[in-house]
C-alpha positions as CSV (number, residue, x, y, z in Angstrom):
1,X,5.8,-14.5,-13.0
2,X,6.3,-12.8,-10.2
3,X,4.3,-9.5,-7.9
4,X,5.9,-6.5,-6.1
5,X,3.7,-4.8,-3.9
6,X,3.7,-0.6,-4.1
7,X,1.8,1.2,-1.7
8,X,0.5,4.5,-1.8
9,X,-0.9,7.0,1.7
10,X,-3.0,9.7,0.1
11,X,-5.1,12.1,2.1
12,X,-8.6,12.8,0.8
13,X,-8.4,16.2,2.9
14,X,-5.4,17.6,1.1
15,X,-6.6,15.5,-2.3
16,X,-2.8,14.6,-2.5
17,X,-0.9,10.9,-2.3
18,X,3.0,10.3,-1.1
19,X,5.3,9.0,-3.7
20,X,4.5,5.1,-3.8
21,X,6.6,3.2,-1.9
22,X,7.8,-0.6,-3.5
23,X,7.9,-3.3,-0.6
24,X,11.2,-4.8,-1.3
25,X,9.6,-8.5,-1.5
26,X,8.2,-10.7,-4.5
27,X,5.4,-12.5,-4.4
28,X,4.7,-15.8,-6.4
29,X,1.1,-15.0,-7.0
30,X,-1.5,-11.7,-7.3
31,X,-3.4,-13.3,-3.9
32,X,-0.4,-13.4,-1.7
33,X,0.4,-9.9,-2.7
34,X,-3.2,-8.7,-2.7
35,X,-3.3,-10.4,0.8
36,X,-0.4,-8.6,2.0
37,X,-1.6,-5.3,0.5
38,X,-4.1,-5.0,2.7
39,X,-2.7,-6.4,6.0
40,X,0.3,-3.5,5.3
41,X,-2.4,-0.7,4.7
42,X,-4.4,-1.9,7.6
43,X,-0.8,-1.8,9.8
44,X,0.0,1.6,8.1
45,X,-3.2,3.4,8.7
46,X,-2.8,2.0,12.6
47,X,0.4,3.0,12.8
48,X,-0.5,7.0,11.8
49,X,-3.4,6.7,14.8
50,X,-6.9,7.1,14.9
51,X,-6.5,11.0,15.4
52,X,-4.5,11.8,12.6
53,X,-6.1,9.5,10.2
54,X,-9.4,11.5,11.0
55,X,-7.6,14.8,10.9
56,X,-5.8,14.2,7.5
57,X,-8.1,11.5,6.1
58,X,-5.3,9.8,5.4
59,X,-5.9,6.0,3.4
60,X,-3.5,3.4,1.7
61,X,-4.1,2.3,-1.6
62,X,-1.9,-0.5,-3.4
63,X,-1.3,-2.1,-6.2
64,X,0.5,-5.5,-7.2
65,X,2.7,-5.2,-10.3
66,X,3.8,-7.8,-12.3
67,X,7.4,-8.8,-12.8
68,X,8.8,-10.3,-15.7
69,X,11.2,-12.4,-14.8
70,X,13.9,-13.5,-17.6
């Protein structure tokens, strides 16, 4: 069994969230792609700036779906 990771930026000013995006990688376990959800949300929210993270409240949230794989 397999993970892909799917991230979401939502802003808690405008109470709205992007369409989720699918990181085009598979991880072999729920800890490396739990791991990597939050190193990628950490990058993501640095990326936007301090400024407009403030201005928007802007956050990442993730999840880590399980493939089957046949």
């Amino acid at each position: 069994m397999k993970f892909m990771l799917i991230l979401t930026l939502c802003s808690s000013l405008y109470n709205s969230c992007m369409t989720p995006i699918k990181i085009d990688k598979l991880y072999q376990s729920h800890f490396n792609c739990a791991l990597d959800g939050y190193k990628v949300g950490g990058e993501t929210i640095k990326n936007f700036g301090e400024q407009r993270v403030n201005d928007e409240m802007l956050y990442v949230s993730f999840v880590c779906k399980k493939i089957e794989q046949t």
